[in-house]
DOFI-506809 format. One line per 8 residues: number of its first residue (from 1); their letters; for each residue x, y, z of C-alpha. Coordinates in steps of 0.05 Angstrom, whole numbers, plus 32768, in hexadecimal, padded with zeros to 4 digits. Each point is the difference from the previous one (the first is absolute). Last residue first. Example, Ala and Ser with C-alpha at 12.3 -4.5 7.8 and 13.67 -1.06 7.14 Angstrom:
2	SA	8111 7FEB 808F; 7FE5 7FBB 800D
//
This chain:
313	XXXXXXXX	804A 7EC8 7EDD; 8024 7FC6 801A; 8041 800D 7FD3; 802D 7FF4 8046; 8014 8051 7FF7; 7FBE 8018 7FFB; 7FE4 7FDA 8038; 8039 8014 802B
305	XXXXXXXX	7FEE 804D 7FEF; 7FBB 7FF0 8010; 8009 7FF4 8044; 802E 803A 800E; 7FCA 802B 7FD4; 8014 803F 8005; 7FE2 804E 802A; 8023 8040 8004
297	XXXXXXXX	7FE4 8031 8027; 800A 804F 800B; 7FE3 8028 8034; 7FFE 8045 800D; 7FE7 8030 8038; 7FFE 804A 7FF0; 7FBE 8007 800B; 7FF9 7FE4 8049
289	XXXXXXXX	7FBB 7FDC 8010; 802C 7FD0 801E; 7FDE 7FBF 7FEE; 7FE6 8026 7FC1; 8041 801C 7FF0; 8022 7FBB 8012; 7FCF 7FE4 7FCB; 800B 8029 7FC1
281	XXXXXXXX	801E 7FD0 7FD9; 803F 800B 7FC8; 800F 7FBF 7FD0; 8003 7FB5 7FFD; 8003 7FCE 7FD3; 8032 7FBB 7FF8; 8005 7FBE 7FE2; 7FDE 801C 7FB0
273	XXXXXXXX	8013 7FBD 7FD3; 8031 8009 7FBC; 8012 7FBE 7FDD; 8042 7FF3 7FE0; 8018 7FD0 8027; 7FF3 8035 8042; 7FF6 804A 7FF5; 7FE4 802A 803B
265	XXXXXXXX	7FCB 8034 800E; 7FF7 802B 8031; 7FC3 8036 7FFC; 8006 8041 801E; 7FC4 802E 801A; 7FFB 8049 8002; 7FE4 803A 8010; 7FD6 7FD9 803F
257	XXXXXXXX	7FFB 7FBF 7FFA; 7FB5 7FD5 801F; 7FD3 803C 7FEA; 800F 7FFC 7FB7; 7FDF 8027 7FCE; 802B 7FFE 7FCC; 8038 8032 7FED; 8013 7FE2 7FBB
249	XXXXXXXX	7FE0 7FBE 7FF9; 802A 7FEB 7FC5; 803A 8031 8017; 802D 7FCE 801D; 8044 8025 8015; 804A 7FD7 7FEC; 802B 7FE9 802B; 803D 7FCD 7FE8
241	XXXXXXXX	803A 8016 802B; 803F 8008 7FE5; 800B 804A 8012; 7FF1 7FFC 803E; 7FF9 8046 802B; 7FE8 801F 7FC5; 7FCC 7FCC 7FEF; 7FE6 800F 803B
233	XXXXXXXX	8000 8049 800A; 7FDF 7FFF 7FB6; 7FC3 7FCD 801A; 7FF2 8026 803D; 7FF7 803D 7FD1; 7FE0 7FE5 7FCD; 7FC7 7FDD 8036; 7FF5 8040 8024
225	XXXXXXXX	7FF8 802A 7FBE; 7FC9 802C 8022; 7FE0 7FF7 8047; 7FFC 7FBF 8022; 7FBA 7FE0 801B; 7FEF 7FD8 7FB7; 802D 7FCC 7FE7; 8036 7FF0 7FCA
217	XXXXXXXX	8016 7FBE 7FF4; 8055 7FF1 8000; 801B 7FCA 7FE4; 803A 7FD3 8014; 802E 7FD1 7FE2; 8032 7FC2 8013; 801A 7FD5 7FD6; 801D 7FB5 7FF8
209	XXXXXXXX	7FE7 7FEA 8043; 803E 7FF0 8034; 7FD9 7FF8 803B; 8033 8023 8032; 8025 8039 7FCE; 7FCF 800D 7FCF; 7FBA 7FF6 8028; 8020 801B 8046
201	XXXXXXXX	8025 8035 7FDC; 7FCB 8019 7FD1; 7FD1 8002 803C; 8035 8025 8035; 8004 8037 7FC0; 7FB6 8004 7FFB; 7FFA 8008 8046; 8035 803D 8005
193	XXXXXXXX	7FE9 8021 7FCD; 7FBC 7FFD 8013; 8013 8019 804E; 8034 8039 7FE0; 7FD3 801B 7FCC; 7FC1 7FFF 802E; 8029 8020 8038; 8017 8034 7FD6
185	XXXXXXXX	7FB6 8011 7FE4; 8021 8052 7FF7; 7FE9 8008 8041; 8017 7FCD 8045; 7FBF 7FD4 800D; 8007 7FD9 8033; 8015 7FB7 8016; 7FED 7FBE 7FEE
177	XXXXXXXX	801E 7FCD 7FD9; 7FE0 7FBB 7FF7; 8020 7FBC 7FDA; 7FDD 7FC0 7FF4; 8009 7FB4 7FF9; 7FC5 7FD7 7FF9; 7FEA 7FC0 8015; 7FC7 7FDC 7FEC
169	XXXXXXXX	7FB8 7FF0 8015; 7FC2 7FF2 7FCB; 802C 7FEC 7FC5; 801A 8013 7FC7; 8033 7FDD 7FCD; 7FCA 7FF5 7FC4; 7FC6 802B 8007; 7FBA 8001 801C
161	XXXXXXXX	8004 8031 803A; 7FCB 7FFA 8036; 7FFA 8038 8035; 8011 7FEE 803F; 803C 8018 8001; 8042 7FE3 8034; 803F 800D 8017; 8046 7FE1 800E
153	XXXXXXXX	8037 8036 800D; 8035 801D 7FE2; 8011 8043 801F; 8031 8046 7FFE; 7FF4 803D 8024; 8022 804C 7FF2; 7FF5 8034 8033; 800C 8043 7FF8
145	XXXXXXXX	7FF7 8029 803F; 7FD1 8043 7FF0; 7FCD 7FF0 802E; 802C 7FF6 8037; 7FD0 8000 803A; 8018 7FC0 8021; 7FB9 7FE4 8007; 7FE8 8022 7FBF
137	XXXXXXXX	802E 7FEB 7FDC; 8009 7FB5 800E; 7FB0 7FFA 8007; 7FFC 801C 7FB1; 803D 7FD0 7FF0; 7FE3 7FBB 8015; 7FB6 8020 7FDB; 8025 8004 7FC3
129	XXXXXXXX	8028 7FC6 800F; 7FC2 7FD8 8005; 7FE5 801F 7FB5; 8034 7FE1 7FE3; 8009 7FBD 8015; 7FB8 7FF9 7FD8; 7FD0 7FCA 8013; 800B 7FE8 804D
121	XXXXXXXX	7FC8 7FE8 8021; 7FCE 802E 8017; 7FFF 801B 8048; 7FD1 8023 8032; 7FF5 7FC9 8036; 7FE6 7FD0 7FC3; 8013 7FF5 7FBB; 7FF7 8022 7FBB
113	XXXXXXXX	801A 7FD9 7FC3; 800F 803B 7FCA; 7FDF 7FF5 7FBA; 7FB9 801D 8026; 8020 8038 8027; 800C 801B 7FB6; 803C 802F 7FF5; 8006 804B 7FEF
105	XXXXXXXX	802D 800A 8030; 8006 8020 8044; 7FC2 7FDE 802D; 7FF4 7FC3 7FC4; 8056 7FE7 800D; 800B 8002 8047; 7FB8 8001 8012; 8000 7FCF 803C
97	XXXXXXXX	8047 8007 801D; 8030 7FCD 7FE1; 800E 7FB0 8006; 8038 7FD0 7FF3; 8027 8030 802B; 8030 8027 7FDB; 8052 7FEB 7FFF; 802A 803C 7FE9
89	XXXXXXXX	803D 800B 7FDC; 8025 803C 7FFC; 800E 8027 7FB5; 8048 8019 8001; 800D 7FE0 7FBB; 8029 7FC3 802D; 7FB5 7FF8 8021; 7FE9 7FF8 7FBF
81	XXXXXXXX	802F 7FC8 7FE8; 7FFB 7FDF 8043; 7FBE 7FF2 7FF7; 8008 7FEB 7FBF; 8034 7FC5 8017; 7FD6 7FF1 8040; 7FC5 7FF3 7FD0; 802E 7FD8 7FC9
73	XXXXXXXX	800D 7FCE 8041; 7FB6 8005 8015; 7FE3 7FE2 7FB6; 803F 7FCE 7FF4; 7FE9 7FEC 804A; 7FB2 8002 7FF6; 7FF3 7FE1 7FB5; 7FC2 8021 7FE0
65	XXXXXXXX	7FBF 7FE5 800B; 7FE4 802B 8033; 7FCD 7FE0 8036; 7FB4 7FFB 7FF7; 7FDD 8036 801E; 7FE1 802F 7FD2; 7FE4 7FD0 7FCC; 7FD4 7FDF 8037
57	XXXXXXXX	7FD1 7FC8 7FE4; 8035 7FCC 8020; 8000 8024 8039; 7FB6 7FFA 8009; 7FFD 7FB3 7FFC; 8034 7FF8 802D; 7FDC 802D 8037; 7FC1 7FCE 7FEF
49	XXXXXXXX	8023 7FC9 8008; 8017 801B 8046; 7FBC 800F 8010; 7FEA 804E 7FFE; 7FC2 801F 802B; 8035 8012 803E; 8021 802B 7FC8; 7FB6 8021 7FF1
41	XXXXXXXX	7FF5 800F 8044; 804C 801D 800B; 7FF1 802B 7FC3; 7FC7 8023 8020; 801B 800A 8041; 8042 8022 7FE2; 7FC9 802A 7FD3; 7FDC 8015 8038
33	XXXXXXXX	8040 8016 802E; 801F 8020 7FBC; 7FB7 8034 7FF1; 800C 8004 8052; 804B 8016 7FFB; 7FEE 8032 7FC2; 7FC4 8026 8021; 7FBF 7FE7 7FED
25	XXXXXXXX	7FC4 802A 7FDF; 801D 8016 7FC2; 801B 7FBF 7FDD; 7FDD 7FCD 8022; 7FB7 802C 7FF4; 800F 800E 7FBA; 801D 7FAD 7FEE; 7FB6 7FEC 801D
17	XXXXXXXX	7FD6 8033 7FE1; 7FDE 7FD4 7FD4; 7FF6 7FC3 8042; 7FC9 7FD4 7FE2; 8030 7FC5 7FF8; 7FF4 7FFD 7FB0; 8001 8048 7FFF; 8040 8006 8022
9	XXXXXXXX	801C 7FCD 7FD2; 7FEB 8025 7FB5; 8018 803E 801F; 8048 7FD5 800B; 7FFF 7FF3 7FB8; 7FE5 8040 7FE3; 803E 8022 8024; 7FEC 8026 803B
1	X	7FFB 804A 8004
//
């Protein structure tokens, strides 16, 4: 069903069923021949004072502000971090498969800029790994190969965000394990573990904030005392680390995380700002429709981090 808005337009143009018949009654490549027509009319339509005009009303494409060599230099130096922690870097195209993030997640295609032949531009690292390991699997038939991704890349939300230190395109740095389930959750207590550990590093170690914590949320789609259990094999394995569990929304519905979600949060002059979230997805099932696929992600504001540290948020 349209939104009110674009009903609103179809009625004005005496076409209600317009967005129906596009949708249903053309196969992808034509629906992309008609719109690559459309938009080459209304391009030819625009003066070069007029294309000026237009980018200056843009909030999506004006460039970062945010110095580029300091900004690449500290890039190569996390990148290398990770890939030390056994975690390989990857370069993704600067866009995805239409549907990366609204096919397997419970995401908007509205906040996500959709573009032609098939693609959107890049929103969340994230969910193009999942889809980078999914093909990797199922063309070498090694469903139950680990594999372990790491990636800072620019990308970019549509949806407007009115708060000091955000912007509509930014780089983040991010972390994805996948591999299968192995009983007892010993994958989950070994991929979390081993996140949260490369996180208290990096943040400690690299950016040199004054502390370094994490907290556990509980969510629906894992049986029993998921959450306690993960969280004692944890705090076994490190006996300094600062994890506690987040029961103020105790098992919420959540259909983004699955059992749980961690939040990381760092210490710097004395304030405390959340850099980092992630937790356990179920899209390599999906893209598999295997079971006993499992996916962790770790997701932190490279961007933001700089901010942060140059007291411009």
């Amino acid at each position: 069903m349209p939104s009110q808005i674009v009903q609103k337009i179809l009625e004005r143009i005496g076409r209600p069923d317009e967005v129906s018949v596009l949708a249903n009654d053309l196969t992808a490549s034509e629906l992309n021949s008609l719109l690559l027509e459309l938009l080459e009319v209304k391009t030819n339509a625009i003066s070069a004072p007029q294309l000026l005009n237009l980018y200056q009303d843009n909030r999506l494409v004006k460039p970062a502000d945010l110095p580029v060599i300091e900004m690449k230099q500290i890039e190569l130096d996390v990148v290398r971090i990770l890939a030390d922690h056994g975690f390989s870097p990857i370069e993704l195209s600067p866009v995805t498969q239409l549907g990366s993030c609204s096919v397997v997640g419970p995401v908007n295609q509205k906040k996500i800029l959709s573009a032609l032949r098939g693609t959107e531009v890049l929103a969340d690292s994230t969910n193009a790994i999942a889809l980078h390991v999914s093909d990797l699997k199922q063309k070498d038939k090694t469903p139950d190969l680990t594999l372990r991704f790491a990636n800072i890349q620019r990308q970019i939300r549509t949806q407007s965000i009115d708060a000091k230190g955000f912007t509509p395109h930014f780089r983040v740095g991010c972390l994805v394990s996948c591999g299968q389930a192995e009983g007892q959750f010993n994958f989950e207590k070994d991929m979390l573990n081993e996140h949260l550990r490369i996180m208290e590093y990096l943040f400690l170690h690299y950016y040199k904030v004054d502390e370094v914590s994490f907290r556990l949320l509980p969510r629906a789609g894992y049986p029993g005392k998921f959450v306690e259990e993960i969280a004692d094999y944890i705090k076994t394995q490190n006996r300094s680390m600062k994890l506690n569990i987040d029961s103020s929304g105790e098992r919420k519905v959540n259909n983004y995380y699955k059992g749980s979600q961690h939040k990381v949060d760092i210490t710097v002059r004395g304030q405390t700002y959340e850099i980092g979230d992630g937790g356990f997805v179920d899209w390599t099932q999906k893209l598999l429709q295997n079971k006993k696929e499992r996916m962790l992600s770790t997701g932190f504001g490279f961007d933001f981090m700089y901010r942060i540290l140059n007291g411009q948020v």
